[in-house]
N, C-alpha and C positions, 0 to 999 in steps of 0.2 A: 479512522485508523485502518489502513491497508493492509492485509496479509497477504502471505501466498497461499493456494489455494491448497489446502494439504492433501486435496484428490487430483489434482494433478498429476502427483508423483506416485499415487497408487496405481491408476492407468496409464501411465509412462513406462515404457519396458527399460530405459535404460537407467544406469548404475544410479543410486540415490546417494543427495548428497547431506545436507544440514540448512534447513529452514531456521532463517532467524526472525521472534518474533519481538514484538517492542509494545509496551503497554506498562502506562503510569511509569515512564520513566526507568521503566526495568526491562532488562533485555533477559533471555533464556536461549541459550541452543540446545537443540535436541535433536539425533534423528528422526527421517520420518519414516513411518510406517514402512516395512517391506511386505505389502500385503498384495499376494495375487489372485485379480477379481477374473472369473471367465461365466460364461454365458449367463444365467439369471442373476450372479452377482455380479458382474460386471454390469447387466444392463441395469441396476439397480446401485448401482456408482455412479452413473451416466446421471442417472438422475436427481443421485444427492448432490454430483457436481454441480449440478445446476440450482440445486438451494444454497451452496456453500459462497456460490460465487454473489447470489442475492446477499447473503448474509456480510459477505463482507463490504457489502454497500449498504446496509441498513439504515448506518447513522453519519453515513457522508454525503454532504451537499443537501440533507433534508432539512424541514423546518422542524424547532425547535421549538417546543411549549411547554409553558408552565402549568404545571397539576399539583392541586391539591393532594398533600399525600396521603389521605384519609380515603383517598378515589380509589388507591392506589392495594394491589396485596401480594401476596409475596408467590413468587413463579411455583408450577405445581411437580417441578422436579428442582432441587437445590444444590447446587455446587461447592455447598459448606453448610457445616452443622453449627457453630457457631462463630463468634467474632472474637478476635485475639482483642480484650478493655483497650490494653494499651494503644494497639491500633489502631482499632476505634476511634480512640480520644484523639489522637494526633490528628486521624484525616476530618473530625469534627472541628477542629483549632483552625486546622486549613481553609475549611470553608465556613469556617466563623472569620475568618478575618481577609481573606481571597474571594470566596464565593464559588461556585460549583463551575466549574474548568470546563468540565466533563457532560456532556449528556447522557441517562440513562437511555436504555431501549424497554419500550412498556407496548402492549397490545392490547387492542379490546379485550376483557375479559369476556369469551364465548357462553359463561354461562351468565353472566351480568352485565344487562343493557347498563351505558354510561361511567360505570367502572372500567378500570385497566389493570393491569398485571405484568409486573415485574421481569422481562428477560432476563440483560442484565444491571446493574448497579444495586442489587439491593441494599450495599453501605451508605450509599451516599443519599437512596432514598429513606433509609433510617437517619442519617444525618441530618438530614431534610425536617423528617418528625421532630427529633429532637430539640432543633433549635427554631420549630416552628414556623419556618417558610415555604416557600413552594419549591418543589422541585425541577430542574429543566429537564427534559424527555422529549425524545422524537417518537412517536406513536406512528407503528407499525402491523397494517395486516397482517398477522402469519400462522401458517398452521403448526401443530406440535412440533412434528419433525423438526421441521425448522428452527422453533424454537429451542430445542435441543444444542441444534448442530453450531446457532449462534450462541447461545451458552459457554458451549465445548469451543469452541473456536475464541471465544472473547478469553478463558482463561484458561487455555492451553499453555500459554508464553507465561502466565504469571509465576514468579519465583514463590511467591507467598503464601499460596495455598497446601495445604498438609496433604500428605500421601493417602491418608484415612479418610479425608473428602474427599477425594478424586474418587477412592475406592468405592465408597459409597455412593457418589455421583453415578458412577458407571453399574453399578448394580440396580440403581433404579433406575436407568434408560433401560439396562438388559430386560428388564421387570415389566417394561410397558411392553415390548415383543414388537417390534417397529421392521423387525426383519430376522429372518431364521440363519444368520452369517453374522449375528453382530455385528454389521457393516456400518451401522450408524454411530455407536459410540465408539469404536475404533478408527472413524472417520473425523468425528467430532474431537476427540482427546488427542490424534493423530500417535495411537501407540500400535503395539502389535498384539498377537493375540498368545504372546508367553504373557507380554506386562497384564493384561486383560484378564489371563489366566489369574494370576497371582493377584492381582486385583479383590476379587469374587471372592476369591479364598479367602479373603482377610476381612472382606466385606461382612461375609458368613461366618464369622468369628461371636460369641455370643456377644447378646445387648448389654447384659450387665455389666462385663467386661471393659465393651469398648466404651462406654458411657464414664466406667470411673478414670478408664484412662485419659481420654477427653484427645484434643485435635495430636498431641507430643508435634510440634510444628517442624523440631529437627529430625525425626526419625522418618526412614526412608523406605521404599520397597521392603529392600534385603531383608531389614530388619522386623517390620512388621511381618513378614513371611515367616523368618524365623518363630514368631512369636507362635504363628497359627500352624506350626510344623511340633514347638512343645504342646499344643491344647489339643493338639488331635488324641491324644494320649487323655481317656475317662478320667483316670487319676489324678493327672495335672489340669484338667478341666475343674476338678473338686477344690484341687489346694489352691488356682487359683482364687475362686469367688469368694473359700475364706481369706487368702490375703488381702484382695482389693476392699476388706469388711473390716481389715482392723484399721483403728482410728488413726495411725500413725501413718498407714499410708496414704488418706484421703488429704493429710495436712502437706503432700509432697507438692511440686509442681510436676503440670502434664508429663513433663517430658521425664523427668525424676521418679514418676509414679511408672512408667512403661520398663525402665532400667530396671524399679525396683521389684517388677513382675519378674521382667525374662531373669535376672539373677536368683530370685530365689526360685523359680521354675525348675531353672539348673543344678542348685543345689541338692546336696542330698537331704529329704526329712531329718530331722533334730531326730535325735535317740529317745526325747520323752514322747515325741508323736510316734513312733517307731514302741515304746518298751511296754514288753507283756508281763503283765502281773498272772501269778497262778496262786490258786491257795486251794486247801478242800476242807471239808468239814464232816466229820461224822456225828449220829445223836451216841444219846447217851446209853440207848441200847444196843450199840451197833449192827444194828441189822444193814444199815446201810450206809454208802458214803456218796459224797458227791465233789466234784474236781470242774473250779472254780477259775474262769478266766478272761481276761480282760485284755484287749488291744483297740486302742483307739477310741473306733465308736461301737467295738463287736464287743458283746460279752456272750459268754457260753455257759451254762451249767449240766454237767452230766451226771447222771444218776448212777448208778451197780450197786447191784447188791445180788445173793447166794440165789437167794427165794424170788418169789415176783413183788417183794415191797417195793422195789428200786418203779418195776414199771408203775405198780399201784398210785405210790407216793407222785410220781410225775403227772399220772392222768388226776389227781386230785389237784396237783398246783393249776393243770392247764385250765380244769374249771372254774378256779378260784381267783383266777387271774385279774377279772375285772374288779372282783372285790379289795383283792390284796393292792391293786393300780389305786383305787380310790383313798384306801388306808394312808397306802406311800405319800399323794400328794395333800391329801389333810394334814400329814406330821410336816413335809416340807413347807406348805403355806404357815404351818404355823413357829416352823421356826425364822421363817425368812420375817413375821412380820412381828416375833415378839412373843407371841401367846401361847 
């Protein structure tokens, strides 16, 4: 599969135009990078140039063999967090009943004599396991970089990969430190370094988060940015992770579950999350009162009184606190269980 070189056109000074790439029958235009390399990044272009160009001949005109896919494990940076079932199933069907079109790219694994490891095709060498045959693979020397940059380059063009993989892809190339310009995954993904920018940002968006929202396959950039522009905000970082906790929205789809964050993000709190309760209480000697109040998850109780019983009484509750705590959940455990 031929592409063009997408560092060509970073050390090219003249006007960039639109590289088009083609893979599995799917085409993508996009522009390329407007990224200007000069002296140690530049000579450091010079030279991923020359991996890029290897890479685009990896798996042309090479031999082809068949591996155990049990030999086989999965690349140590990923260009997606999981697989869309449906997709899956389809391109299973296909080569249950076609056979594998496609050659994967696998390399010695450097820390395991006789095993190999995944560049790219990891679907289809899960396809492979599942229906229990062998895999076709061209096995190729290469070092990380490299491996990266034919990664990046194998599904740069692809229509089908989510914004939130890419994101994360490019955060863990950034992560290895492969060069102090980012030159590598911005060479590899062929973006610039606003999209790069925004990228990270969103990459760096909590785990828990991005986890229940899962790949959202339609939502874009923009959107995802938006999302990590309302979570910068403590508060809505809070009201998020109770939403993605109530049961109603784990039962949404991806894409349905991300709407149904940034919407209620935007929204205003409900007035029962919002409404203060006040009340006070005095004893029966009234030496003293106290002025009772509740929002949310704060409660407050304040003491006054004429004399120093207001302080008295307080330092006698702060002592008593642990006992009084034990009292409280002995009566709740026994209401909750009957007894």
């Amino acid at each position: 599969m031929a592409r063009k070189n997408p560092f060509a056109n970073i050390l090219d000074s003249r006007p960039h135009g639109v590289d088009e790439f083609a893979t599995d029958n799917k085409r993508l235009s996009r522009p390329v990078s407007d990224y200007a390399a000069k002296g140690a990044s530049r000579s450091l272009l010079n030279s991923l140039d020359e991996l890029a160009a290897r890479a685009d001949r990896l798996v042309e005109g090479e031999t082809v063999v068949e591996l155990e896919p049990e030999l086989i494990e999965a690349s140590f940076v990923r260009d997606r967090r999981s697989d869309d079932e449906g997709d899956f199933n389809l391109l299973m069907e296909r080569i249950r009943e076609r056979g594998q079109d496609s050659p994967i790219l696998v390399r010695p694994n450097p820390k395991s004599a006789g095993r190999y490891m995944v560049v790219f095709g990891h679907r289809r060498w899960k396809v492979a396991q599942a229906l229990g045959r062998k895999v076709r693979a061209v096995v190729k020397d290469i070092e990380d970089r490299e491996h990266v940059l034919a990664l990046g380059q194998e599904n740069a063009a692809r229509a089908d990969i989510p914004f939130i993989d890419r994101a994360l892809f490019a955060a863990d190339v950034v992560r290895l430190h492969y060069d102090d310009d980012n030159a590598t995954i911005l060479s590899a993904l062929s973006i610039d370094r606003t999209t790069l920018s925004k990228m990270l940002s969103v990459a760096g968006l909590p785990s828990p988060i991005l986890q229940a929202i899962g790949q959202a396959k339609n939502v874009g950039r923009d959107r995802w940015y938006e999302l990590k522009l309302l979570l910068d905000s403590p508060a809505n970082q809070e009201r998020g992770l109770e939403i993605i906790g109530e049961e109603a929205f784990s039962a949404l789809s991806s894409d349905a579950r991300f709407d149904c964050l940034v919407r209620k993000l935007k929204s205003k709190p409900s007035r029962k999350q919002n409404q203060t309760t006040k009340r006070s209480w005095v004893p029966q000697d009234s030496a003293l009162s106290a002025e009772i109040s509740a929002e949310g998850k704060k409660f407050t109780l304040a003491l006054k009184a004429k004399t120093s019983d207001a302080r008295a009484f307080g330092e006698y509750l702060s002592e008593n606190l642990d006992q009084l705590y034990e009292a409280f959940r002995r009566e709740t455990i026994s209401q909750e269980t009957g007894g």
